[in-house]
C-alpha positions as CSV (number, residue, x, y, z in Angstrom):
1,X,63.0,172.1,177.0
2,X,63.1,168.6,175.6
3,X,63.0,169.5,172.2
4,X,66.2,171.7,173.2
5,X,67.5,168.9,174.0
6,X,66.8,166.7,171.3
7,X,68.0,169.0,168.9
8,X,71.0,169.2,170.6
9,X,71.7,165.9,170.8
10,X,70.8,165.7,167.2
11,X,72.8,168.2,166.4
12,X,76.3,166.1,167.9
13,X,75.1,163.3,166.3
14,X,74.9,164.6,162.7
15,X,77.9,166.6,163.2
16,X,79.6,163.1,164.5
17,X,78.3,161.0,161.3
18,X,79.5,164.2,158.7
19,X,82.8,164.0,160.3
20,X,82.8,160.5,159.9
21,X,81.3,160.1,156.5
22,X,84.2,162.9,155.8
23,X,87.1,161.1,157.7
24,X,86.8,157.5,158.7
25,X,88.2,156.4,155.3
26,X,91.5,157.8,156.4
27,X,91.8,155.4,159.0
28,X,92.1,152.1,156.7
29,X,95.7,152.9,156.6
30,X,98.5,152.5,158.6
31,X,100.4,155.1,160.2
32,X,99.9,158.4,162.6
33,X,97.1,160.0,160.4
34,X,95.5,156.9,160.3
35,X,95.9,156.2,164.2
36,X,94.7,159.5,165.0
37,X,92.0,159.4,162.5
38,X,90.4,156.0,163.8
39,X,90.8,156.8,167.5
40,X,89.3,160.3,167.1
41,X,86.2,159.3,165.3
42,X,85.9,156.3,166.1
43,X,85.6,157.9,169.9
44,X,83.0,160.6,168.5
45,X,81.2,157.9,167.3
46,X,81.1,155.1,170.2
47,X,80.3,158.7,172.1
48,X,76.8,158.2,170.4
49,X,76.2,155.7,172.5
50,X,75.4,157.3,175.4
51,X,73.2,160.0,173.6
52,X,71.2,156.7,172.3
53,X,71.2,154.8,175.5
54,X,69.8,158.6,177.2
55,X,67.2,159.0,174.8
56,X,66.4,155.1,174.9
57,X,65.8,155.9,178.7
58,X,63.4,158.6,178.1
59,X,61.6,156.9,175.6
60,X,60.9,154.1,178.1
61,X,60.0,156.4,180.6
62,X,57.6,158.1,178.1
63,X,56.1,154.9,176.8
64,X,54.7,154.5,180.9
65,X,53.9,158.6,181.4
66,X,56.8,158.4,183.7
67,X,56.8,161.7,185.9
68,X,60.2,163.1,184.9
69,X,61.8,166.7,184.4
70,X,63.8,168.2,182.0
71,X,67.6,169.1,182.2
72,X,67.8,172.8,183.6
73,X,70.3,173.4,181.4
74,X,71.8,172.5,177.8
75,X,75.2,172.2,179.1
76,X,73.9,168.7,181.0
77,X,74.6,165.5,179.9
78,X,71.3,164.4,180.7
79,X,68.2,165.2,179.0
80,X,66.2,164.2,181.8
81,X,65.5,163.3,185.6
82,X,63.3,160.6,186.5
83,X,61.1,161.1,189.3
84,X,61.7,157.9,192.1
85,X,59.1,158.9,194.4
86,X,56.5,159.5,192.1
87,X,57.0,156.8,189.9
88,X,55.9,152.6,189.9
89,X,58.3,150.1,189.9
90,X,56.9,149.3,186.7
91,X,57.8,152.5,184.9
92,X,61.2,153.0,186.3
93,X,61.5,149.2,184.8
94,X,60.3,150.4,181.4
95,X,62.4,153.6,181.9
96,X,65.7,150.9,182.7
97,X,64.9,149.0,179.7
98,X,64.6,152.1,177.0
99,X,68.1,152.6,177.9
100,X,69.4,149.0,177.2
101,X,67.3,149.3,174.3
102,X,69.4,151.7,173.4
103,X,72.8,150.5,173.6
104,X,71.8,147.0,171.7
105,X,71.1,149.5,169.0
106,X,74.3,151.0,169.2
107,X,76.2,148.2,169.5
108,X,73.5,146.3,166.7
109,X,74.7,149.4,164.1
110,X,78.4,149.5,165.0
111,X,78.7,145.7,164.1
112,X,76.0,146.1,161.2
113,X,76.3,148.6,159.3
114,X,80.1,150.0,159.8
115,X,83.0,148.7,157.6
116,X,85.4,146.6,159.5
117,X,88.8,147.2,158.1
118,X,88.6,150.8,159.5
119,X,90.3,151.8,162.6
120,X,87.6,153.9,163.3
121,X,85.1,151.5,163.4
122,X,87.1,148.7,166.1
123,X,87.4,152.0,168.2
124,X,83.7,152.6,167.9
125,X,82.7,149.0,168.4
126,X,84.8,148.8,171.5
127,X,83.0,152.3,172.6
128,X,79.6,150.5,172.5
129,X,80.8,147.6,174.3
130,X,82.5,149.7,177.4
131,X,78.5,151.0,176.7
132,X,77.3,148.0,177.5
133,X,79.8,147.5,180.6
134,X,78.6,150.4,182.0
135,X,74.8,148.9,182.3
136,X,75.9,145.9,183.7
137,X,78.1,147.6,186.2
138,X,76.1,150.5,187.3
139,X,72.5,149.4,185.9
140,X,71.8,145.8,186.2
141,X,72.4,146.2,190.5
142,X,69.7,149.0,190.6
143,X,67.4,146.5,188.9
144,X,68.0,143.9,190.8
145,X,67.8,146.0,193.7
146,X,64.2,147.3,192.6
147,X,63.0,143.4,191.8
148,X,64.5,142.7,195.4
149,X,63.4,145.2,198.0
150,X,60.1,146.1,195.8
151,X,61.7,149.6,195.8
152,X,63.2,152.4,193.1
153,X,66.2,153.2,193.5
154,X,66.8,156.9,193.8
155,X,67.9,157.6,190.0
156,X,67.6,161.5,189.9
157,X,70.5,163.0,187.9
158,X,71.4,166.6,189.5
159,X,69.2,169.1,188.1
160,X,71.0,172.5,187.7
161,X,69.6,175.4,189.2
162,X,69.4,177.8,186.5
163,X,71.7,180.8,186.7
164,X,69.1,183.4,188.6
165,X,68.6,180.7,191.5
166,X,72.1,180.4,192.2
167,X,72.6,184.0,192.8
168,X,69.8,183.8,194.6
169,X,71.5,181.2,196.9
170,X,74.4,182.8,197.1
C-alpha cells in the first residue's frame, strides 16, 4: 500500500510543478489573471508541504524500523499511522523529526529556488511558513510532552476501515 501511496503523492506533486512550470509566469503581472494565477498555484504549491513534511515523517519512522501501518485507503491524507504503544520514545522522536525535516525543505526550496517577483511564489512561501506554524503549534507540545513525562503521545491518525468492514459494522 505504501507504494500506492507514494505514487500518489507523486503523482499531485508532478501534476502541481507542470501546472506551475505552465502558469506561475502569469502571475508576475498585475491584475485579476495574475491574482488568481498566483494564489491558485502558489496554494497548489505551498500544498506540497504537507505531502513533504508526511513523507519526512515516514522516513524518520523508517530510518528507526518504527512499527507503523499504512493508510486503509488512498482517499487519506495520511500515508501512514504510527504505532504509540509499540514504539520507543526514541523512534517516535526520529519519526517527529523526519517531518520537520521536511518542512525546512519546503520552506529551504520555496525561498531557494523559486523566483520572487511572482505572486505565486509569496503565496507559496507564506504556505510553507503557516507549514511551519503548524509544527510549532500542534508538534513541538507533543515533543515536549514525550521529553517530559518519558511517554509517546498517542499520534495514530484514524485508519479507515475499508469498505467490506463497514458493512460489516453496520
Amino acid at each position: 500500500m505504501y507504494a500506492k501511496l507514494f505514487a500518489r503523492d507523486a503523482a499531485i506533486v508532478g501534476a502541481i510543478a507542470l501546472l506551475w512550470s505552465l502558469g506561475a509566469r502569469a502571475s508576475a503581472g498585475s491584475g485579476p489573471i495574475a491574482d488568481f494565477t498566483g494564489v491558485l498555484l502558489g496554494t497548489l504549491l505551498g500544498a506540497c508541504s504537507l505531502i513533504l513534511h508526511e513523507w519526512g515523517h515516514f522516513a524518520g519512522a523508517l530510518a528507526t524500523r518504527s512499527a507503523m501501518s499504512p493508510a486503509a485507503s488512498l482517499k487519506s491524507v495520511f500515508s501512514f499511522s504510527f504505532d504509540s504503544k509499540r514504539n520507543s520514545q526514541r523512534s517516535f522522536l526520529a519519526m517527529t523529526a523526519g517531518g520537520w525535516v521536511g518542512t525546512a525543505v519546503s520552506v529551504a526550496v520555496a525561498y531557494a529556488a523559486l523566483p520572487p517577483e511572482l505572486l505565486a511564489t509569496r503565496v507559496a512561501r507564506g504556505m510553507a511558513l503557516v507549514s511551519v506554524a503548524l509544527v510549532v503549534v500542534t508538534e513541538i507540545p507533543l515533543v515536549a510532552s514525550a521529553l517530559w513525562t518519558g511517554r509517546i503521545p498517542r499520534v495514530e491518525t484514524r485508519r479507515e476501515q475499508p469498505p467490506e468492514a463497514e458493512r460489516a459494522a453496520a
